[in-house]
KEKE-3310 file (N, C-alpha, C; in steps of 0.2 Angstrom, whole numbers, plus 5000, padded with zeros to 4 digits):
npx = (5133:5131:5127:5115:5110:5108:5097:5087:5084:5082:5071:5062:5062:5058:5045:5035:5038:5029:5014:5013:5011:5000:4994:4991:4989:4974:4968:4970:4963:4949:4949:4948:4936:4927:4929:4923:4910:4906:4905:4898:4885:4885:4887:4873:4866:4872:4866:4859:4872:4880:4871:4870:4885:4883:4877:4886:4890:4876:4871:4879:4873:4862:4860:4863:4852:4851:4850:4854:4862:4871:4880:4882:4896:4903:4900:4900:4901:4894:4895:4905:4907:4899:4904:4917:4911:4906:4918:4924:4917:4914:4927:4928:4916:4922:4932:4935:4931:4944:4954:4952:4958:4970:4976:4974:4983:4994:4996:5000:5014:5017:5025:5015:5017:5020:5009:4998:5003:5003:4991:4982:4985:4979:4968:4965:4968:4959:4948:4953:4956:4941:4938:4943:4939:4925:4928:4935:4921:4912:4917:4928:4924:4913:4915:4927:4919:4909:4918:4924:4913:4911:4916:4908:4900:4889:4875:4865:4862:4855:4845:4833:4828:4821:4805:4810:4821:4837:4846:4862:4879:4886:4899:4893:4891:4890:4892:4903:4896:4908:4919:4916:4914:4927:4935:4928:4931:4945:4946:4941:4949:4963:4962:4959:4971:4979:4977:4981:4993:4998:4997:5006:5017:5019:5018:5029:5038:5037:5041:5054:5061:5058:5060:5055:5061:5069:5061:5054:5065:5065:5056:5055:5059:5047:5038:5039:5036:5024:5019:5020:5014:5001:4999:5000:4989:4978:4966:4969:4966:4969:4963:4957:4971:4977:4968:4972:4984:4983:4978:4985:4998:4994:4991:5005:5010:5002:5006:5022:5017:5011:5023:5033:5024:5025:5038:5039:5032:5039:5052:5048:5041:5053:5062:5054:5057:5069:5069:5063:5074:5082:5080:5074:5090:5093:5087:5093:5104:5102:5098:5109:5117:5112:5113:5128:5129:5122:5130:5142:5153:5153:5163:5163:5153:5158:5172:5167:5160:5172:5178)
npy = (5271:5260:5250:5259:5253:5240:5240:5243:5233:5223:5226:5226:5211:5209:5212:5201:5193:5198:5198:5185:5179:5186:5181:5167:5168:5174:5160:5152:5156:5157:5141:5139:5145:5138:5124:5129:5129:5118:5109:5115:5112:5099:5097:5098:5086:5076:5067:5057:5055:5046:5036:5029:5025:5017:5005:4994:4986:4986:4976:4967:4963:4960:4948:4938:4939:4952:4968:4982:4991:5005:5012:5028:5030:5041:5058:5068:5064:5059:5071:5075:5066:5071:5082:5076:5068:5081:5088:5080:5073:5089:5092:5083:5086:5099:5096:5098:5110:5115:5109:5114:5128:5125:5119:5132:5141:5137:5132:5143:5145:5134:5125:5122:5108:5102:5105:5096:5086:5084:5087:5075:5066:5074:5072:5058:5056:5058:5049:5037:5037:5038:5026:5016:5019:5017:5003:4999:5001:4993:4981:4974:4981:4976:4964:4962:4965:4956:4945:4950:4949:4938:4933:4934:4924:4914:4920:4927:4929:4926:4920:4915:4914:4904:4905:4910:4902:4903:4916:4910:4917:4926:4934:4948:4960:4976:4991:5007:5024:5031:5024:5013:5026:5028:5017:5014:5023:5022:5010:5017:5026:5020:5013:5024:5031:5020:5016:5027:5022:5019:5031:5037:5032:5032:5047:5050:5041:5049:5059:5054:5051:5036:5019:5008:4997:4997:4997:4985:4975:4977:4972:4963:4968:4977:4969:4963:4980:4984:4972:4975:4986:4981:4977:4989:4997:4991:4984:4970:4958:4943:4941:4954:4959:4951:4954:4968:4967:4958:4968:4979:4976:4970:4983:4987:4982:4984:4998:4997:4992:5002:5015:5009:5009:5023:5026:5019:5028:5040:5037:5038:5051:5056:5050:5054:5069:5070:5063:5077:5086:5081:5082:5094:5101:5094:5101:5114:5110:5108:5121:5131:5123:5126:5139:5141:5136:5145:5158:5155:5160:5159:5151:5144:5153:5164:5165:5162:5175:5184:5177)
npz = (4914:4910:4921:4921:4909:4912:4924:4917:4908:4917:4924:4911:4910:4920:4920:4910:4920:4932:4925:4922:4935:4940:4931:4934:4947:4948:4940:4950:4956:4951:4949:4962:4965:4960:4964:4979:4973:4968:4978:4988:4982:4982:4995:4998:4993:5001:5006:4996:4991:4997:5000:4988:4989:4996:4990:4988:4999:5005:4995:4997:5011:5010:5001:5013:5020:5028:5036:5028:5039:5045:5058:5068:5076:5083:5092:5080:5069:5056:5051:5050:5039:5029:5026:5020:5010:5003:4999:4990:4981:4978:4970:4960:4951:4950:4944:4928:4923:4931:4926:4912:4917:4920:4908:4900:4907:4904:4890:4880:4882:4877:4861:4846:4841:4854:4862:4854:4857:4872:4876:4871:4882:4893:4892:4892:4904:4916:4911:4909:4923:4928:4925:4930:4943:4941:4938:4950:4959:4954:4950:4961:4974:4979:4980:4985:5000:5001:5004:5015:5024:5024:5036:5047:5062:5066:5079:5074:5060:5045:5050:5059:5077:5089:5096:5117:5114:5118:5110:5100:5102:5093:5079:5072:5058:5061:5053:5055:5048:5045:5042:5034:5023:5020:5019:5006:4999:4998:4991:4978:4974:4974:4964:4953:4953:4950:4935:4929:4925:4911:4905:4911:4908:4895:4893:4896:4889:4877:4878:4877:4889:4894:4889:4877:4877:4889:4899:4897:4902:4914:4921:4929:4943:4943:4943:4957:4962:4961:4967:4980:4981:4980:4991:4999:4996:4998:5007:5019:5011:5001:4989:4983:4982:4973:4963:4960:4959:4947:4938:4935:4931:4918:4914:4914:4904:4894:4894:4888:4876:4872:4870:4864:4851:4852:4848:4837:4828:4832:4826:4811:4809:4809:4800:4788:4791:4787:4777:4768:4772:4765:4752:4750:4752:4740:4732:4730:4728:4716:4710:4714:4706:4692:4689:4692:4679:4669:4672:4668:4652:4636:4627:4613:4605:4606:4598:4585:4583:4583:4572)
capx = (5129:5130:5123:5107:5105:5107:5090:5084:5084:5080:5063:5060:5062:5051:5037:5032:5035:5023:5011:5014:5010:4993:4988:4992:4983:4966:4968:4970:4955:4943:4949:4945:4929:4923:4929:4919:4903:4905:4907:4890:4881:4886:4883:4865:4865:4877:4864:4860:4879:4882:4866:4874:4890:4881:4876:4888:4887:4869:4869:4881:4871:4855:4862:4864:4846:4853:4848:4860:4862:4879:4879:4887:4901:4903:4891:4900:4903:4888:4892:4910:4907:4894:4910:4922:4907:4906:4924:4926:4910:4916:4932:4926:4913:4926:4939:4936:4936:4953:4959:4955:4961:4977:4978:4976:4989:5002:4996:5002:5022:5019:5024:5011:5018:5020:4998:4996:5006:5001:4981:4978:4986:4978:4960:4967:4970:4952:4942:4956:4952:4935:4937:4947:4935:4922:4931:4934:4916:4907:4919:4931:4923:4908:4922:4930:4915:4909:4923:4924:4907:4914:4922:4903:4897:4883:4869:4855:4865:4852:4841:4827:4830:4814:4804:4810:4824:4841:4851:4868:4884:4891:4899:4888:4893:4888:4896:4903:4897:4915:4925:4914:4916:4934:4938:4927:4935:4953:4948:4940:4957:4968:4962:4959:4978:4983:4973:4988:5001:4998:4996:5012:5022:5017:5019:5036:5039:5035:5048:5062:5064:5058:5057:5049:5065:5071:5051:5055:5073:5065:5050:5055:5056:5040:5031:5038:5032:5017:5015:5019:5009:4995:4999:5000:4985:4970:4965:4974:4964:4972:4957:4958:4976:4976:4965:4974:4991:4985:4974:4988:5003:4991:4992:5011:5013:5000:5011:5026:5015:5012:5027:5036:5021:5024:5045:5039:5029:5044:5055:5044:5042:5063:5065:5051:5060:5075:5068:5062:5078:5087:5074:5076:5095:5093:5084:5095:5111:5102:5098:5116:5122:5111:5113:5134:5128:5120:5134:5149:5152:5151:5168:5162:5149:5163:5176:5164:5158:5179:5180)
capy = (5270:5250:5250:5259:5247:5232:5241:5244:5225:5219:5229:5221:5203:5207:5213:5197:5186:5198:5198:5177:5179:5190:5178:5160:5171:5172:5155:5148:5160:5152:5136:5138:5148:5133:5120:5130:5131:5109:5107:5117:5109:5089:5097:5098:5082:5071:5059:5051:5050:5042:5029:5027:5024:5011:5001:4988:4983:4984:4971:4959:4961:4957:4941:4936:4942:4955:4974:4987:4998:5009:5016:5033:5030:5048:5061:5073:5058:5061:5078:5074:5062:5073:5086:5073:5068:5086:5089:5073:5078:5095:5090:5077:5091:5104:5094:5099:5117:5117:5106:5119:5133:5121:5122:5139:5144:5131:5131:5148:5144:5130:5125:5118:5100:5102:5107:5091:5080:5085:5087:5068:5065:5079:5072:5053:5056:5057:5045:5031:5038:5037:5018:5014:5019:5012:4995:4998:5002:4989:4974:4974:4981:4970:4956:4962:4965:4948:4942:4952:4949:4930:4932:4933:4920:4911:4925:4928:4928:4925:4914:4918:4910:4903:4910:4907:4897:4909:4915:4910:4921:4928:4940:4951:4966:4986:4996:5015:5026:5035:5019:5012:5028:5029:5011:5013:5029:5022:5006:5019:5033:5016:5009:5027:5032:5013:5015:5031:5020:5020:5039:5042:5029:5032:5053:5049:5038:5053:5062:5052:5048:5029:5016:5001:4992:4999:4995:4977:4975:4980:4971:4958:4975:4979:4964:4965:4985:4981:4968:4979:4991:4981:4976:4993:5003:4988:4979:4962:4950:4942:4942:4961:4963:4947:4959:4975:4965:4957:4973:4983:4971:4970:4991:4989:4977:4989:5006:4994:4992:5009:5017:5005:5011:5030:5026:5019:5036:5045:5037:5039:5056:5059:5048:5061:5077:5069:5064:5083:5089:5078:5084:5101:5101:5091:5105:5118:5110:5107:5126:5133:5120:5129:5145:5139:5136:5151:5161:5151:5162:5153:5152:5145:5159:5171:5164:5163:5182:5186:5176)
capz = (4908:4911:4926:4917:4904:4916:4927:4911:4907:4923:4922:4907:4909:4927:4918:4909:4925:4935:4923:4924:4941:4940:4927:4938:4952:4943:4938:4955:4962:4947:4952:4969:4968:4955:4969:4983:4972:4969:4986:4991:4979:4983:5003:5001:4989:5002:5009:4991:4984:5001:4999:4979:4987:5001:4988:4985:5006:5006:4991:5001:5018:5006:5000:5019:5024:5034:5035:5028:5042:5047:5063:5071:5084:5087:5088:5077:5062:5054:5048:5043:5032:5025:5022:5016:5003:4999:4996:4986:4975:4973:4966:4953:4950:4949:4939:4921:4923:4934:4921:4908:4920:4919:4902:4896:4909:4899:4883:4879:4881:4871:4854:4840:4840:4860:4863:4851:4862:4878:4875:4873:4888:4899:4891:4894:4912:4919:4908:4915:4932:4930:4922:4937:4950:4943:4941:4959:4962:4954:4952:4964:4981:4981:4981:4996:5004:5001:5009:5024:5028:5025:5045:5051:5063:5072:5080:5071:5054:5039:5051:5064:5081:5091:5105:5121:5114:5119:5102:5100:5102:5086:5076:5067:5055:5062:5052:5055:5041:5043:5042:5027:5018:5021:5015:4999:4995:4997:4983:4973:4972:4973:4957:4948:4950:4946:4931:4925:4923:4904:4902:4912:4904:4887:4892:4899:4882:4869:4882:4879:4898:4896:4881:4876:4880:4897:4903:4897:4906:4923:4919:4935:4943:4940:4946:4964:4965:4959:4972:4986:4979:4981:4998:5003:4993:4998:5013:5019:5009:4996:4982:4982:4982:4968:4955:4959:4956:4939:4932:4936:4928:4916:4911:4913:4898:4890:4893:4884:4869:4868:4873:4857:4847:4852:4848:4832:4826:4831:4820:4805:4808:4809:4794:4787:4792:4787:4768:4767:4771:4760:4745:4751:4749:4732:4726:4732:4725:4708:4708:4711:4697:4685:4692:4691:4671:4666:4671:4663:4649:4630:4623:4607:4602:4608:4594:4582:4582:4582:4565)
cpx = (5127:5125:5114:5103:5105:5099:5086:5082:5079:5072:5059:5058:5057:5044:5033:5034:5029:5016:5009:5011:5002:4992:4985:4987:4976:4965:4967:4963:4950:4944:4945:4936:4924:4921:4924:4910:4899:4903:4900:4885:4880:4886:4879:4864:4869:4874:4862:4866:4880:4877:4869:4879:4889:4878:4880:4887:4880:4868:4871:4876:4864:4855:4861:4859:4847:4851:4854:4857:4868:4875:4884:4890:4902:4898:4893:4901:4899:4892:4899:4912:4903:4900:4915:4919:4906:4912:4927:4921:4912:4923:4930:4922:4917:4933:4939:4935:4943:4957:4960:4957:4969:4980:4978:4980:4994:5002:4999:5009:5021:5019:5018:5010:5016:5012:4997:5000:5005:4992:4980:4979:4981:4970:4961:4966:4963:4949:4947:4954:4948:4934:4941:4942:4930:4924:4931:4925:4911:4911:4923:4929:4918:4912:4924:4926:4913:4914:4926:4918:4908:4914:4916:4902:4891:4878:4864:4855:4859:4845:4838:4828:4820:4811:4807:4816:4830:4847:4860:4873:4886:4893:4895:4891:4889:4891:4899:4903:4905:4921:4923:4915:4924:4938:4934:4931:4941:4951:4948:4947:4962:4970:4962:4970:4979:4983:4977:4992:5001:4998:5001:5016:5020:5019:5026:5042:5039:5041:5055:5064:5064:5059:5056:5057:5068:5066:5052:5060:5069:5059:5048:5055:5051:5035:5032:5035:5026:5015:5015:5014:5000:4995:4998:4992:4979:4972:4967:4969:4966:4966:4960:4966:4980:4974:4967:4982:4989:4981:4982:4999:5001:4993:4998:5014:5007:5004:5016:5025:5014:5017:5031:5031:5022:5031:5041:5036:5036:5050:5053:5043:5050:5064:5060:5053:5066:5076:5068:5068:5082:5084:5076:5082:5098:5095:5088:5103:5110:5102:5105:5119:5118:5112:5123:5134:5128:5126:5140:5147:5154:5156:5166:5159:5156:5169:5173:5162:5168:5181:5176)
cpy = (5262:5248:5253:5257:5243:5233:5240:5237:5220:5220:5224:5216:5203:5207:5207:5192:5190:5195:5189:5175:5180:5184:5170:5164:5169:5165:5149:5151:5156:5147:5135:5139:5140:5126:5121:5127:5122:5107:5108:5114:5101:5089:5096:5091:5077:5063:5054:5050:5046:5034:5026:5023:5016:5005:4993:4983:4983:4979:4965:4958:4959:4950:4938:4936:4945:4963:4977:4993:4999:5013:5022:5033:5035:5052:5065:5069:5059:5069:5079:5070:5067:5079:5082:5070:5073:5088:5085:5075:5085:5095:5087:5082:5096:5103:5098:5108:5119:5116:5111:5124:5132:5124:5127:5142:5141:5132:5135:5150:5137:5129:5121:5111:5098:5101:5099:5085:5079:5084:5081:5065:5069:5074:5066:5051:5052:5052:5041:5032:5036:5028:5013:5015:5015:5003:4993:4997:4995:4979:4972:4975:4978:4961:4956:4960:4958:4945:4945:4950:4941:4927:4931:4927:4919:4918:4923:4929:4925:4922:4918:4913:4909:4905:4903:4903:4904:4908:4914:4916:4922:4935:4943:4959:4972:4987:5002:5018:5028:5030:5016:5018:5030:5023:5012:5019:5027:5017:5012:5023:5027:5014:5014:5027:5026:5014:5023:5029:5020:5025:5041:5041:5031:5041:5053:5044:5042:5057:5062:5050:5040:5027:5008:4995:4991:4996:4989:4974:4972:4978:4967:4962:4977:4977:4965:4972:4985:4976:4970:4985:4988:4977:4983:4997:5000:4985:4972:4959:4948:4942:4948:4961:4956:4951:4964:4973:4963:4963:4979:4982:4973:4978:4993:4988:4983:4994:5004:4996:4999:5013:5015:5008:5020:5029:5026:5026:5040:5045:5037:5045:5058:5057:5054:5065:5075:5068:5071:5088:5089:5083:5091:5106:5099:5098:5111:5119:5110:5114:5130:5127:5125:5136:5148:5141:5141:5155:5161:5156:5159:5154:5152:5148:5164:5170:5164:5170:5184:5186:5180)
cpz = (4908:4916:4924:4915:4909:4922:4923:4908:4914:4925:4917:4905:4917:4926:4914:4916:4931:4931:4921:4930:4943:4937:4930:4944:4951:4942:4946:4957:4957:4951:4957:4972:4964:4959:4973:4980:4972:4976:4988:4988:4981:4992:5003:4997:4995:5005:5003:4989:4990:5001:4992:4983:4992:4998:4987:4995:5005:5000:4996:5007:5014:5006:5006:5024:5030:5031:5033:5032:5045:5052:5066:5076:5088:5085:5081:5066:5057:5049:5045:5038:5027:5023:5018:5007:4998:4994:4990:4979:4972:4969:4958:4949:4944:4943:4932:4920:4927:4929:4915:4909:4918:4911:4899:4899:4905:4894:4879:4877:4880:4863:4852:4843:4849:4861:4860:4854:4868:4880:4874:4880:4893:4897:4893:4900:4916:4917:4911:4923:4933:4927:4929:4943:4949:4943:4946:4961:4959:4952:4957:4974:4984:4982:4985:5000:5004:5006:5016:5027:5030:5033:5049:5053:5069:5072:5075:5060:5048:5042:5056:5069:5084:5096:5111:5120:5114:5112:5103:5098:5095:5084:5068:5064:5057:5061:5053:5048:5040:5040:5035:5022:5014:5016:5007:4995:4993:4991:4978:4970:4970:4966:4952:4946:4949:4936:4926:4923:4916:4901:4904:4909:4897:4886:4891:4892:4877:4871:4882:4885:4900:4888:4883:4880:4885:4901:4901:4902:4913:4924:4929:4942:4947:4945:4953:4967:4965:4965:4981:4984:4982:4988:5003:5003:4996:5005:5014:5017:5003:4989:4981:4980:4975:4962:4955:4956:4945:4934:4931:4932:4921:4909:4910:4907:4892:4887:4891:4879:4867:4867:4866:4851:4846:4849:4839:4827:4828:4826:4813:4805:4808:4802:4787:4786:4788:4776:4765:4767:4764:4752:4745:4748:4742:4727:4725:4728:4717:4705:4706:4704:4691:4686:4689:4681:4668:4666:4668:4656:4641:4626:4615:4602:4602:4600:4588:4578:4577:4574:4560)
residu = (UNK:UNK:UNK:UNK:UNK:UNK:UNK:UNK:UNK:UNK:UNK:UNK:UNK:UNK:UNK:UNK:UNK:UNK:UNK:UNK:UNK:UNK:UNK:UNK:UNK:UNK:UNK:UNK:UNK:UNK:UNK:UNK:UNK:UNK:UNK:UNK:UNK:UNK:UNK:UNK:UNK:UNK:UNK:UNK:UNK:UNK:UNK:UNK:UNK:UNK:UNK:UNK:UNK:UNK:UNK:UNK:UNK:UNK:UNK:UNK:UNK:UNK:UNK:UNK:UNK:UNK:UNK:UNK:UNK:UNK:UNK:UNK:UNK:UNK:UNK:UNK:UNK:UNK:UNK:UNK:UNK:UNK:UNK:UNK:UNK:UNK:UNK:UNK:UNK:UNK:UNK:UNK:UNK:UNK:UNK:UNK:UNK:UNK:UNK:UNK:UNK:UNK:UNK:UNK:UNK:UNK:UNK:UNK:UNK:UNK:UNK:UNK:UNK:UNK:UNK:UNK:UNK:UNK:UNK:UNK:UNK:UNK:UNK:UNK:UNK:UNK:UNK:UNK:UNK:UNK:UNK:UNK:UNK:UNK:UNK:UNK:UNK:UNK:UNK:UNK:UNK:UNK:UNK:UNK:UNK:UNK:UNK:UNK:UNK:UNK:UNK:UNK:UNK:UNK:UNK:UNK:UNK:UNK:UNK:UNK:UNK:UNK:UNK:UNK:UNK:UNK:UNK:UNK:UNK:UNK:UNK:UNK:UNK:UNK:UNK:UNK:UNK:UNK:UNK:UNK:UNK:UNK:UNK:UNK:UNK:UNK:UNK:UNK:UNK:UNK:UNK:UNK:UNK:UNK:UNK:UNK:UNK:UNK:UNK:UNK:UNK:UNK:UNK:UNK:UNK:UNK:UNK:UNK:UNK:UNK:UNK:UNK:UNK:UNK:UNK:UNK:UNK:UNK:UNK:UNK:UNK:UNK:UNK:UNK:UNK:UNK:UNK:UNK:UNK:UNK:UNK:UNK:UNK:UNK:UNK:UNK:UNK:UNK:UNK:UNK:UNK:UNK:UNK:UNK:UNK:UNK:UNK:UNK:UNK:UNK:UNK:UNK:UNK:UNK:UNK:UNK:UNK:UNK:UNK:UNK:UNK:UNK:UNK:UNK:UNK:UNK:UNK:UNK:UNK:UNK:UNK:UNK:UNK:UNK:UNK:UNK:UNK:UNK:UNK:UNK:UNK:UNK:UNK:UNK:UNK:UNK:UNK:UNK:UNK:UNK:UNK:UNK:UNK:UNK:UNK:UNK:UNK:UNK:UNK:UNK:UNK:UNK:UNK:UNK:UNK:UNK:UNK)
# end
């Protein structure tokens, strides 16, 4: 008989994680088919996001009176850049229904309070991402590039040489498309996830996991990761790994101020829950007291009637 129910259980508690299963399934196939459909789309589109993203070299090589042209090292280069542009496009594309595929697999074994504490974040994420690439795209990699193009010399570099007179030796910039889209890509991904540290610390703060005064302590910490961080994430020039260290120090001391601000809302709601109990209990004790009263029986009517 034991052995019946215990199948009989086991059945039970299988049939909602299939059905957990089926439904994460679907959820990944959307996903994927959404991504596929991105992708196809940003393939037939890859030769302007690629001119968009050639923008910030073709400024500096301007400044310089120099042509912005990028050449193909290999023969097949050309055609993987244009999938890496694709993949990267269908992504960004595909982001916001994944994410809402995300959420409505989650949202469902969450409580109330839970959905409303979760949902600013998940919507947070991306807009910082996108505030982060483009800082990377439009402050940050024109400033590198500047300065790598710095290391050019002599040739033909801004100036025209004269007939008949033989041009001097120098280093002159030919870029590879594949190495150029590779390097702008990495700012741009470096600086979006940099550009998380406040949505994680601040998530990781409503959690319980960190606090505003742990995040102070280790503050000294901080600043050395941070500074390897931006030795690892950007190219050896000290400019770039100067603005990625103080924007990024920067959103440290921010996700403090939040994270002390996210503490403070919690203790205002406890002290809240904690009035309402008290209130609640008031009422509760005031009731039995009257409750107590009513049924005390009334001695002095009772001797009265007797006389």
């Amino acid at each position: 008989m034991s052995s019946a129910l215990d199948d009989e259980e086991v059945e039970q508690s299988s049939a909602p994680l299939i059905e957990h299963l089926a439904e994460l399934r679907t959820r990944i196939v959307r996903s994927l088919l959404a991504f596929i459909v991105g992708m196809v789309l940003c393939f037939t589109v890859w030769n302007p996001i690629f001119l968009f993203l050639t923008q910030p070299i073709c400024t500096a090589l301007a400044e310089r009176g120099q042509d912005c042209s990028l050449i193909l090292i290999k023969l097949q280069e050309g055609f993987f850049v244009a999938v890496r542009i694709s993949v990267l496009g269908g992504f960004v594309l595909a982001f916001p229904y994944i994410a809402a595929q995300a959420w409505r697999f989650v949202a469902p074994g969450l409580y109330r309070d839970e959905k409303s504490a979760f949902l600013p974040f998940i919507i947070a994420s991306p807009v910082m991402f996108l505030l982060g690439a483009s800082f990377a795209f439009y402050g940050v990699i024109p400033l590198a590039f500047n300065f790598f193009l710095s290391f050019q010399s002599g040739g033909l570099i801004g100036g025209e040489v004269a007939e008949g007179v033989q041009a001097p030796l120098g280093v002159t910039f030919q870029g590879s498309i594949a190495e150029y889209l590779s390097l702008t890509i990495k700012f741009i991904v470096a600086f979006g996830l940099c550009f998380q540290l406040p949505v994680l610390l601040t998530l990781m703060g409503k959690a319980g996991l960190v606090s505003s005064q742990g995040l102070g302590r280790v503050r000294k910490y901080a600043v050395v990761a941070i500074l390897a961080l931006a030795a690892v994430v950007t190219p050896p020039d000290v400019v770039t790994q100067i603005i990625l260290f103080t924007v990024v120090y920067g959103l440290y001391e921010i996700s403090i101020l939040l994270v002390r601000w996210v503490e403070k809302r919690r203790r205002e709601e406890e002290i809240a829950e904690f009035g309402e109990a008290f209130d609640d209990m008031a009422d509760d004790l005031a009731d039995d007291a009257a409750d107590d009263l009513a049924s005390e029986p009334d001695d002095g009517s009772g001797g009265r009637g007797g006389s």
